[in-house]
N, C-alpha and C positions, 0 to 999 in steps of 0.2 A: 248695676244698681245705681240710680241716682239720689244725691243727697240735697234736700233743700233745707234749709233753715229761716224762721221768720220770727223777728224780736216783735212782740207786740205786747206793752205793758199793761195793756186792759184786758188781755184773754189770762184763760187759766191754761197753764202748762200742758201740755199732751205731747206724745209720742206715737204719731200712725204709721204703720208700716204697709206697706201694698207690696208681698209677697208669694211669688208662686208657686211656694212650699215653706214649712217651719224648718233652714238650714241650723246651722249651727250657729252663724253670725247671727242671725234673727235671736237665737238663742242667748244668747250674748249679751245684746241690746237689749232684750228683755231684763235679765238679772241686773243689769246695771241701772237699767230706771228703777227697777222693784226695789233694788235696795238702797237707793237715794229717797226712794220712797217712804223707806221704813223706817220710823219715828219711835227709840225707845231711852227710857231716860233709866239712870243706874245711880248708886246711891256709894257713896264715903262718908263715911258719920252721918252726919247729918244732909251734908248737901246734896242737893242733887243736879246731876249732871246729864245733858242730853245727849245720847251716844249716837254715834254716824255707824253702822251696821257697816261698812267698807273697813273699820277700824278693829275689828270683834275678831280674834284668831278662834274662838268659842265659847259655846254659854257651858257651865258645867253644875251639878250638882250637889252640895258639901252640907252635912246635916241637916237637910229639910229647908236647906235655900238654894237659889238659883244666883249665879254669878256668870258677869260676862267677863274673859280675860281679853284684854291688850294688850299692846305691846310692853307697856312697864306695870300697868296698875291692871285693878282685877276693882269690876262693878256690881255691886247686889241690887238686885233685878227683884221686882216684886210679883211679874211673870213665873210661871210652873214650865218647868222644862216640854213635859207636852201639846202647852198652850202657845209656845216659842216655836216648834216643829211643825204645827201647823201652820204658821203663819211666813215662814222664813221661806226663804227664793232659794232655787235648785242647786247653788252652790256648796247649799248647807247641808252634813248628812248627819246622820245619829252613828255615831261609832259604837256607842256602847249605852247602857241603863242610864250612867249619867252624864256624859257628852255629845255634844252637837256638834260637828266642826264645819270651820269654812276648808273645805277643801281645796282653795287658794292658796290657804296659808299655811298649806303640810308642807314641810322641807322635806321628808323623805320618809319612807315606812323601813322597819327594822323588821324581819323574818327568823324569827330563832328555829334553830333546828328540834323546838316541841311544837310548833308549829302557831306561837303567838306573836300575833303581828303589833308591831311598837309602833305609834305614831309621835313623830319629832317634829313638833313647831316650828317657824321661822322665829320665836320668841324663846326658844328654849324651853317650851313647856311639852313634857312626855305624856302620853297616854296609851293605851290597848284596844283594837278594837274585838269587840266578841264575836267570839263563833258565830254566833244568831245574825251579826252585820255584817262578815267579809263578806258574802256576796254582792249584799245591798252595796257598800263601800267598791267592792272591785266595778260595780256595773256604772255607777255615778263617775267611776277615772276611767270607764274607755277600756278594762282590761279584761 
């Protein structure tokens, strides 16, 4: 595969790819524009803050609001959790009713022996995924 690159400050950005199949690098390259792409602003008090989707371990949902966490702080999002799923790049999956995750940023899954599987952050944040998504979940990590 050859890589060319061309700075030119009066075009608009793009990324073309001429590929003789969708590999997994292809794959790749895509999510990583898409979510350099993705433009969402999140809310502390008052202010508001524009978030880099690269930063986001998950959006979640806490009494009828939508929150993105990061690495220390946690953003309310004036997005619907379903509105957020549609819109988010391959990386992203629905674990359960009210989490999205980037499956980048799972440290590792927890298996108890009743057969519920624990999702561990690289941020130290736990969650579950449901019955209804291990599949979805297992198919998204390749297992």
């Amino acid at each position: 595969m050859k890589f060319r690159l061309i700075i030119d400050k009066n075009r608009e950005e793009e990324v073309i790819i001429y590929a003789h199949e969708k590999t997994k690098l292809v794959e790749e390259i895509e999510n990583l524009v898409s979510e350099n792409n993705f433009e969402l602003t999140g809310f502390i008090d008052r202010e508001a803050v524009k978030l880099n989707l690269a930063e986001v371990y998950c959006f979640i949902s806490e009494n009828n609001k939508v929150f993105a966490l990061c690495e220390k702080e946690k953003f309310r999002l004036r997005e619907r959790l379903y509105q957020l799923e549609e819109k988010l790049p391959e990386n992203f999956v629905k674990i359960n009713q009210s989490c999205i995750a980037d499956i980048k940023k799972i440290k590792k899954f927890d298996a108890s022996f009743t057969g519920v599987l624990k999702v561990i952050f690289k941020n130290g944040y736990t969650d579950y995924v449901s019955r209804r998504n291990v599949k979805n979940v297992k198919e998204r990590l390749g297992l």
